[in-house]
N, C-alpha and C positions, 0 to 999 in steps of 0.2 A: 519468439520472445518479444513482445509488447513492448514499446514505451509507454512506462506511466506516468501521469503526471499526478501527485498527491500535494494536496495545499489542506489547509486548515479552513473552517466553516466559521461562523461568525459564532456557530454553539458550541465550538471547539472541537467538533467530531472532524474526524478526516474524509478528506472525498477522495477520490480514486479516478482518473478517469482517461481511460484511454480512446486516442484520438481516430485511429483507423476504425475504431466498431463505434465510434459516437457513444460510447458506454460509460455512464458515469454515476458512479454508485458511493454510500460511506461504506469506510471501513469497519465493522465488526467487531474484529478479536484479530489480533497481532500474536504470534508464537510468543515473541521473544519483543518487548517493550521495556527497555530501564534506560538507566541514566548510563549506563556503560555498550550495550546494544541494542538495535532495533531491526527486526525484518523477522524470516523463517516462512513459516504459512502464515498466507493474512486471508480469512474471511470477508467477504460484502456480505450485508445485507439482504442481498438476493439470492446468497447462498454459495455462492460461486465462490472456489479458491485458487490464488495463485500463491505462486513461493519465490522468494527471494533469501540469496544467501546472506544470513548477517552482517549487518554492517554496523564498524566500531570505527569512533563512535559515532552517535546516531545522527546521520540527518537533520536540518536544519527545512524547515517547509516554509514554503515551495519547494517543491524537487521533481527533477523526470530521474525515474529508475526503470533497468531492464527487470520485470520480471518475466515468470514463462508459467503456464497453468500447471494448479496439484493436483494428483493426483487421489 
């Protein structure tokens, strides 16, 4: 399970990027994105997904969160 660090882009996309693999990608498609939760499966870009269990309420970015890859 990964630390991520997610921060906001100056185009307002989300980046993703974890420090042990130098991997740094945006975010795609979020499961679960509103004003009451935020997490579930997140897509990059590259294709790649990880999961994170919902969190309520959402995040505030900058953030380091544990996620762990989906399946």
């Amino acid at each position: 399970m990964p630390n991520v660090m997610i921060r906001v882009k100056d185009n307002g996309a989300l980046l993703f990027y974890i420090a042990k693999k130098d991997q740094e990608d945006e975010i795609a498609k979020v499961e679960k994105d509103s004003e009451t939760e935020w997490g579930g499966e997140v897509e990059l870009t590259d294709g790649s997904k990880y999961y994170i269990d919902p969190i309520s309420p959402p995040p505030s970015f900058p953030t380091t969160l544990r996620f762990k890859r989906a399946e």
